[in-house]
N, C-alpha and C positions, 0 to 999 in steps of 0.2 A: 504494500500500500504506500501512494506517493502521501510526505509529507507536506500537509498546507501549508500553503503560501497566500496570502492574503495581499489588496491588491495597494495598500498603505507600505508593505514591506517592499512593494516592486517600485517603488516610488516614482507610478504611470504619473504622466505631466498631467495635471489639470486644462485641460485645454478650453472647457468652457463648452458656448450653444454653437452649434452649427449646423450646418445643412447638406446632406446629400448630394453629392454631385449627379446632377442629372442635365444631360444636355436637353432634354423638353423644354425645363425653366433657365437651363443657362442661357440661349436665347433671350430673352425678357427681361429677366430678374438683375432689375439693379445695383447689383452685389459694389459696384465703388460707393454707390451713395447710402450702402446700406451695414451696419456692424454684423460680423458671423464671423467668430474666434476660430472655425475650424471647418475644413470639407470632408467630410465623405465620400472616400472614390471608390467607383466599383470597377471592381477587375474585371471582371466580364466583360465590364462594356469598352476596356480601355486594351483588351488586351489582342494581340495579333490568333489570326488561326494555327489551327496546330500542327498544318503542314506544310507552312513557310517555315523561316530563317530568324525575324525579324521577331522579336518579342512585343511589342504595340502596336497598335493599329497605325496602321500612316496619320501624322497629322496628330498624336495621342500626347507623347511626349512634348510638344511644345505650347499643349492645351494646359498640360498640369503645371506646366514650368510659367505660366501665366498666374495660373491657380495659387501656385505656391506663395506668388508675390505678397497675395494679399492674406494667404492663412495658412496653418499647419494644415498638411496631409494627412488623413488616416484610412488604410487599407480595407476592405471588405469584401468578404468571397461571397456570391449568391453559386454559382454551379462550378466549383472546381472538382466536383467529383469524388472530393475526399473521404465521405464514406462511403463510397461505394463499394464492388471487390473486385474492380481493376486495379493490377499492382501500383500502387501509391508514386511510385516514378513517372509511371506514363500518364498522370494526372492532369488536367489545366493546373490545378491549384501548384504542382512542382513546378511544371514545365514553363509558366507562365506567371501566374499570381506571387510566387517566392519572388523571383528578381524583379518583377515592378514592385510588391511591397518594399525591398532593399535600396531600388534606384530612388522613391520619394523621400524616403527615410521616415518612415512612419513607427511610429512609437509604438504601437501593435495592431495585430492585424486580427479582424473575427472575423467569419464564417457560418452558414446557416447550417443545422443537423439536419443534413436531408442525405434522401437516398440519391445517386445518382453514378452513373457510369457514361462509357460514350456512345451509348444506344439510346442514354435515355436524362440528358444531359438538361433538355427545356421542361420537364416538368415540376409546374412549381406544388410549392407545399405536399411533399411525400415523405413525412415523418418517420425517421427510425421507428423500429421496433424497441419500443419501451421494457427491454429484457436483460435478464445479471449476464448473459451469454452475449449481448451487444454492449453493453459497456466495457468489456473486458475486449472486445474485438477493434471497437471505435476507438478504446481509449487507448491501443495501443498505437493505431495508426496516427491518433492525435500528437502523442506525445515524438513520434515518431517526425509528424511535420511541424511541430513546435518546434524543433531543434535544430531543422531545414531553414525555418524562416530566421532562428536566434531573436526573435522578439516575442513577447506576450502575445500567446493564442484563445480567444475567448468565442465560447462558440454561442451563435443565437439560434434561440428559441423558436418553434414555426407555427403559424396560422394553419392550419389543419384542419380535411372536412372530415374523416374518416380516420380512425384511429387503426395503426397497422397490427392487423392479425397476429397473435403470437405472443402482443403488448403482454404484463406479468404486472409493472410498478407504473405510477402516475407519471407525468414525461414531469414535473416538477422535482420526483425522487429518482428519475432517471438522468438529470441533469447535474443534480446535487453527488450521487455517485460517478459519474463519468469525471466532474473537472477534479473528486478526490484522487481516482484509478490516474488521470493522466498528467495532473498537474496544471491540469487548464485552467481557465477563469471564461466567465461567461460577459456574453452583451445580450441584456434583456432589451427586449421588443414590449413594451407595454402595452403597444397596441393589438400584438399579437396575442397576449393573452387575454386581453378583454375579446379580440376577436373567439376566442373560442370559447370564453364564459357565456359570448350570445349566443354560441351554432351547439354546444356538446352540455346537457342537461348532467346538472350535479361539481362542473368543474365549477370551480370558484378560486374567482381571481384572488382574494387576500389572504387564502390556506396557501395559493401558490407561492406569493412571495412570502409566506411565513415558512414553506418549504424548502426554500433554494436557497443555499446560504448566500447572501447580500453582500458579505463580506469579498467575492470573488466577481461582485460586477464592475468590469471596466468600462463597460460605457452603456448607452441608455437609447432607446429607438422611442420617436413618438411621431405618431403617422393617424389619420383620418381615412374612412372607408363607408362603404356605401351597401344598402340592400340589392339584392338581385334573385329575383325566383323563387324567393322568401328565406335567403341565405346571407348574413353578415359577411361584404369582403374588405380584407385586408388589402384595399386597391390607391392608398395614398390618394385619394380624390377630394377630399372634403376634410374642413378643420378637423382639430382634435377635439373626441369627445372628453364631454367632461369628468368620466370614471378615469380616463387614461391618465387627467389633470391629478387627481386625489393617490392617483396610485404614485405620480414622479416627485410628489411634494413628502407621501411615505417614504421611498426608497433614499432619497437626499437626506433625510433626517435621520436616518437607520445607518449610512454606509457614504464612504468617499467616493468618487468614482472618476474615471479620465475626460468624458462629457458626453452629451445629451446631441444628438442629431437629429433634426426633421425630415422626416420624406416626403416629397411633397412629385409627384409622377401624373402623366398623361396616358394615355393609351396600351403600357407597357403590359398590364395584365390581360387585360379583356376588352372584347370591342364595346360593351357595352358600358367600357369606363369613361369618367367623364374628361375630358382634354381640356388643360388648364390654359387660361390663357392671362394675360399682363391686366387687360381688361376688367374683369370678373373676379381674378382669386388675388390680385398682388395684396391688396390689404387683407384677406386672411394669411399668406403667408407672414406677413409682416406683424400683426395682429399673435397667433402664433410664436414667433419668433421671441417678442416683446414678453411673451407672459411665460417663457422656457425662462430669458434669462430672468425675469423678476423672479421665479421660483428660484433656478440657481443662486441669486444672490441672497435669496433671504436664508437657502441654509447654508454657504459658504462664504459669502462675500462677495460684493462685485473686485475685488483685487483677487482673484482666484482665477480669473479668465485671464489673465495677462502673461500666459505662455509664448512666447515664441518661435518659430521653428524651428532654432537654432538649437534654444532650450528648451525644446521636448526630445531632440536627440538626442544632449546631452543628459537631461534627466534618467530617460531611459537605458542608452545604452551604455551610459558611462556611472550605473549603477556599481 
């Protein structure tokens, strides 16, 4: 059994509220005339195919090297494959995701618990198998690519409509045992678990985070979603509900953490998602924004966001 490590002891930089990289709203969004301490960048979307040469997409590397100017980078896997049971080398997340996390120099990098291989690499939210035989399976491959990237590995939590066959423990005591087996730390999705307190009858959000130890969250997801078919989706379309609000104002008072990201997306999930434009959503973005960092400041300080890029490298790797 790995010995905890808590995420006060890894001394993650505080980096503050920021925002998702997302080319929908990069277009739009005023980001010179607007404050956001930190980006969100997704590998997936930055990163080259997997049978060229070229590790980023043409045109990727000089988007973040823009990005960078105005805030700290931080790394995030949606489909690298990782737990899948393709050998762990021939992954997106090694082949790809490790050395763009390494070229921005991101202070750590999360990742969602999803199934996936390269058969089956776009489907979203396909939750592990909530099992003592998957923990001990994931946690090895986990601990295995923590060591690959040498930064803090925190994996997030998933919006899930079906519970995968096999499941044995709640995905809250499945999470709490995995970052123990591997040595990981987690990036909770708030939204994500309010998404499935409305879709799966009996889960309940504040047994969950009374579940997961808090202690090991490095950073914090908070994202807006919409009905469909008579299904709660986790589709980044619409402000943040207000269960999501009550649950990030607990977790801040509970636990330190490296910071709080908004998602905020257009048509990535589903066509019948809403496409945000400068128009309509800027002032809930902005709106949004404003009440993450009031939250943040009132349980750390507004001098708690004042990381720099420089100084969240150092923070981190010159622990």
């Amino acid at each position: 059994m790995t010995t905890s490590t808590t995420v006060s002891d890894l001394s993650v930089p505080q980096l503050g509220v920021g925002l998702q990289f997302n080319p929908e709203i990069y277009d739009w969004f005023p980001f010179a005339q607007h404050e956001v301490d930190a980006f969100e960048v997704l590998l997936d979307a930055v990163m080259a195919p997997l049978d060229g040469r070229v590790v980023m997409a043409p045109g990727a590397a000089e988007q973040l090297e823009e990005l960078a100017k105005r805030a700290p980078l931080v790394a995030h896997s949606n489909y690298g494959c990782d737990f899948g049971f393709d050998p762990l080398e021939s992954t997106p997340a090694v082949r790809r995701h490790v050395p763009i996390a390494r070229h921005i120099g991101s202070p750590w990098v999360s990742n969602h618990c999803f199934y996936a291989d390269a058969s089956w690499s776009d489907i979203w939210s396909s939750p592990l198998q909530f099992s003592r035989s998957e923990v001990e399976r994931v946690g090895r491959r986990a601990r295995a690519l923590g060591d690959l990237y040498g930064i803090p590995l925190a994996h997030e939590n998933a919006a899930y409509y079906v519970v995968c066959p096999g499941s044995e423990m709640r995905e809250a005591e499945f999470l709490a045992a995995l970052v123990e087996r591997a040595g990981t730390y987690l990036h909770l999705d708030l939204h994500n678990v309010y998404t499935n307190s409305v879709n799966h009858p009996g889960f309940d959000a504040w047994d969950y985070l009374a579940t997961i130890p808090l202690e090991r969250v490095i950073a914090i997801h908070l994202a807006g979603g919409s009905l469909h078919d008579g299904v709660y989706h986790d589709w980044h379309d619409s402000a943040v509900p207000e269960p999501v609000w009550e649950m990030l104002q607990h977790v801040l008072e509970h636990t330190r953490v490296g910071a709080v990201f908004l998602e905020f997306q257009g048509r990535g999930h589903h066509d019948a998602t809403r496409v945000l434009d400068r128009e309509r959503d800027l002032d809930m973005i902005l709106a949004d924004l404003t009440r993450a960092r009031r939250t943040w400041d009132a349980a750390y300080g507004p001098r708690s966001r004042r990381t720099t890029r420089a100084g969240a490298r150092e923070a981190c790797h010159g622990r």
